[in-house]
N, C-alpha and C positions, 0 to 999 in steps of 0.2 A: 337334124332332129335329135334329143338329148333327153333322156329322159331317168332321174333319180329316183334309184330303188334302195329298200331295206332289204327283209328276206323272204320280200312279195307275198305275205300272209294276208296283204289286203289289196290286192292288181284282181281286173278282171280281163283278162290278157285277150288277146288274138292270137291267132295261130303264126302271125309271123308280124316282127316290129321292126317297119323301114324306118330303122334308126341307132342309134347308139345308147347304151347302156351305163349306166354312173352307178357303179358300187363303193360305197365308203368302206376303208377298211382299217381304222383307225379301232380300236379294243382293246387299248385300258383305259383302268379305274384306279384316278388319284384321289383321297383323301386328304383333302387341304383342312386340317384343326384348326391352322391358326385365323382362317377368312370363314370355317365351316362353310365351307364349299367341298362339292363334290361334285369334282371332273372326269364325267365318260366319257368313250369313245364313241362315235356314231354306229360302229358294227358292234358293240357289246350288247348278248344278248338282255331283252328286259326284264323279264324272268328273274335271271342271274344280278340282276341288279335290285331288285326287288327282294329276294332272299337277302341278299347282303346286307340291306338298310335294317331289315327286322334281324338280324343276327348281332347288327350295331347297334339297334335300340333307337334307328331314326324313323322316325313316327314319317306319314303322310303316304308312303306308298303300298301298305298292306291292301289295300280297297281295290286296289291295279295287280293283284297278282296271278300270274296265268293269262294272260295276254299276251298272245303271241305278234314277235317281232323282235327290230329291235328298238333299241334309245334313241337312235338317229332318225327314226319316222315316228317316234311318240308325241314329239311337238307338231307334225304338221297338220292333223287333224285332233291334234288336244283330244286324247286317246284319254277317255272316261268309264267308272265304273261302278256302280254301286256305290254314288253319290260322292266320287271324288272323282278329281281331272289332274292330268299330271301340269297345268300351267299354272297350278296355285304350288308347283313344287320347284319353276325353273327361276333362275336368278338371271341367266343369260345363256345365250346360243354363240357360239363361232363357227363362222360358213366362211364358202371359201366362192364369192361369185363369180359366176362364168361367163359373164356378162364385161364386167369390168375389171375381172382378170385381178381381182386384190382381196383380202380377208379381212373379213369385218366381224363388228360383235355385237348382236342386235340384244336390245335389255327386253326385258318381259313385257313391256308395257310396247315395245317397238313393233312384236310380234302378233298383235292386235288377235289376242286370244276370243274367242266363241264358242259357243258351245258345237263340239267335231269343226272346227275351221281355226283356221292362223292366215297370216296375211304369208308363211314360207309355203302354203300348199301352189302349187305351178308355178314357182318361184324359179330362177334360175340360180339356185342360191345349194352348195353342194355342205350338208350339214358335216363339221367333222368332233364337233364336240360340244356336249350339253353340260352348263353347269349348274347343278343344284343344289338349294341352300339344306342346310342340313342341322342350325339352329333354331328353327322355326316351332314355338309352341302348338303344335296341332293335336286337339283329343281326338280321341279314337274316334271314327265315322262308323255310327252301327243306328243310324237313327234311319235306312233306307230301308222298307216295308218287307222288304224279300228280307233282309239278313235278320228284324225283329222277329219274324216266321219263324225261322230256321230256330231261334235261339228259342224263341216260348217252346214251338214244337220239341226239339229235343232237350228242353229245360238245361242249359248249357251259359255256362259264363264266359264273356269278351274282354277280357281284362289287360290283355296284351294285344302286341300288334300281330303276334304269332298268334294268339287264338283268332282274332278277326280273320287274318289271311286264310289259316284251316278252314273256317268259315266258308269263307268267301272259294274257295277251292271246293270245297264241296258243291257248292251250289251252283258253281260256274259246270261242273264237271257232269251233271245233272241237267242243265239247259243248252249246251253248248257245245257242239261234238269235235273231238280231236280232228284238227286238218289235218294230220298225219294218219288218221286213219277213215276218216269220211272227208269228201271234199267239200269244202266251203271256206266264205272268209267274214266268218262270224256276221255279226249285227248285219242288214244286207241295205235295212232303211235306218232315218234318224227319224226319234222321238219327233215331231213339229212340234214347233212354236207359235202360234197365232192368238189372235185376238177372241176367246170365247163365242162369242156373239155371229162368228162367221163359219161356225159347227153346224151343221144340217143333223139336225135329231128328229127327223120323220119318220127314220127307218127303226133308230134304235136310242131308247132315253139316256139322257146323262148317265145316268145312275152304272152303266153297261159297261159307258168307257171309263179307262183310266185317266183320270187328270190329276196334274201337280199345278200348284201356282207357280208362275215363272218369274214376271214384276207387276208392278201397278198393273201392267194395261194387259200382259200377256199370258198363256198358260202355256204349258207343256202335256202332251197329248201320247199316250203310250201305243205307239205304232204296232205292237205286237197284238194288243187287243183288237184293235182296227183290223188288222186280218185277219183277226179268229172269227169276228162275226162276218167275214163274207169269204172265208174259204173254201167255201161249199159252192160257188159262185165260179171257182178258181177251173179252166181246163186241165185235162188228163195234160202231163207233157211225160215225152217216153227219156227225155234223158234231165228231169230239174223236177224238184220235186221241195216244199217243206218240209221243216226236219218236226217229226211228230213232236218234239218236247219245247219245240221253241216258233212261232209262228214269224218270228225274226231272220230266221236261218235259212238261206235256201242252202242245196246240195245237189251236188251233180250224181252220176252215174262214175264219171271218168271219163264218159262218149260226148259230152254234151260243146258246144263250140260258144264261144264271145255271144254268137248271136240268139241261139237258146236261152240262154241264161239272160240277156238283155229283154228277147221277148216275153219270157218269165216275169218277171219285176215289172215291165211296161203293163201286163192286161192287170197284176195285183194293183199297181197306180190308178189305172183307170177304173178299179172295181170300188176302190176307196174314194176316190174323187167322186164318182157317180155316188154313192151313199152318205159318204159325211163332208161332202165339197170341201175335203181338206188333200193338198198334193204332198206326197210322201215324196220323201230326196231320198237317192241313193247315196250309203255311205262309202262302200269301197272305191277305188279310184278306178276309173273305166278307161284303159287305154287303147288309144286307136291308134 
């Protein structure tokens, strides 16, 4: 049993894993000008890649900053945020499969990107280098409702990628608690996507939840809202808890085990389902 880690900011581990361990440990960062590609390693942190771009004036990764992890696990759940996803930034992947024992180069379009999914998540496919384009016309992302807040509220201009990310640092830092000093591993559900029409509004009106339109046929459904109006609903638990500032976020103690944290998330699932007959996904990777 084989199983591909980053810097585990998103595992919701067991106390012990009969099996073996894949760490990429590949961490540089080429700058190729003449293809405008830019080649990282799969352990180069994302953070650090992320300042660099906005230090170079390459537009698209500002919206991602403060995400903890690294490069090498940002494609396999198309790690999003504040209305941008980093698969509208990769040109190509090179993995190394362990399957077939040979390296291949999978194009963006190969990786069958979704919104948090790719077709490398359970993959047996060892990431060691993402490459991404770096001439790509992108305007600034500030049109997502949380960062227009921030900016009317503190009457403030977005004019760089450096002011969006300060943004977006702020507001991340405010909803979102350091894994280094509270435990969790951020976002714990995904938004859904469903069809309108199969929303149960008995309990509580439209008006209540958050909705985005997704396509013709689909919407996107703000999971965090969905647990604020039935967390009152929610058991006492002595080691898992939500984080007061984010109805997204569980958090441990530091005492709490795989199973806590799994029965946590399972009664919020069934609390949501029972009110708005819609089933929330968990987003971290749950390893057994």
């Amino acid at each position: 049993k084989i199983y591909i880690v980053g810097e585990g900011t998103n595992l919701v581990l067991p106390n012990y894993y009969d099996g073996i361990i894949i760490r990429a440990n590949f961490d540089k960062l080429i700058e190729d000008k003449v293809n405008n590609i830019l080649r990282v390693g799969a352990a180069y942190n994302w953070n650090d890649l992320v300042n660099f771009c906005i230090s170079k004036n390459i537009n698209g990764f500002e919206n991602l900053i403060d995400i903890p992890g690294s490069v090498g696990a940002s494609p396999i759940q198309n790690i999003g945020a504040y209305g941008a996803e980093v698969s509208s930034l990769i040109d190509s992947i090179d993995c190394y499969c362990l399957t077939e024992f040979k390296k291949i180069n999978l194009t963006n379009s190969e990786c069958d990107f979704v919104y948090r999914n790719s077709s490398l998540k359970n993959s047996k496919r060892l990431i060691y280098n993402i490459n991404f384009v770096t001439n790509k016309e992108i305007n600034l992302s500030i049109n997502y409702q949380t960062i227009r807040d921030f900016i009317k509220e503190n009457n403030i201009n977005a004019n760089t990628t450096r002011d969006v990310a300060n943004i977006i640092s702020k507001i991340r830092s405010k909803a979102l608690p350091n894994p280094n000093n509270i435990n969790n591993v951020g976002s714990f559900f995904k938004n859904p996507i469903l069809g309108i029409d199969s929303i149960n509004f008995t309990s509580h009106s439209k008006e209540e939840l958050i909705i985005w339109n997704y396509d013709q046929d689909h919407v996107k459904v703000g999971a965090a809202r969905l647990i604020e109006l039935i967390k009152n609903k929610i058991s006492i638990h002595k080691n898992v808890s939500l984080f007061e500032n984010h109805s997204l976020v569980l958090i441990t103690n530091g005492q709490a085990t795989q199973e806590d944290v799994l029965n946590y998330a399972s009664e919020i699932q069934d609390l949501v389902y029972k009110t708005f007959n819609i089933k929330l996904e968990i987003e971290p990777n749950i390893i057994f």
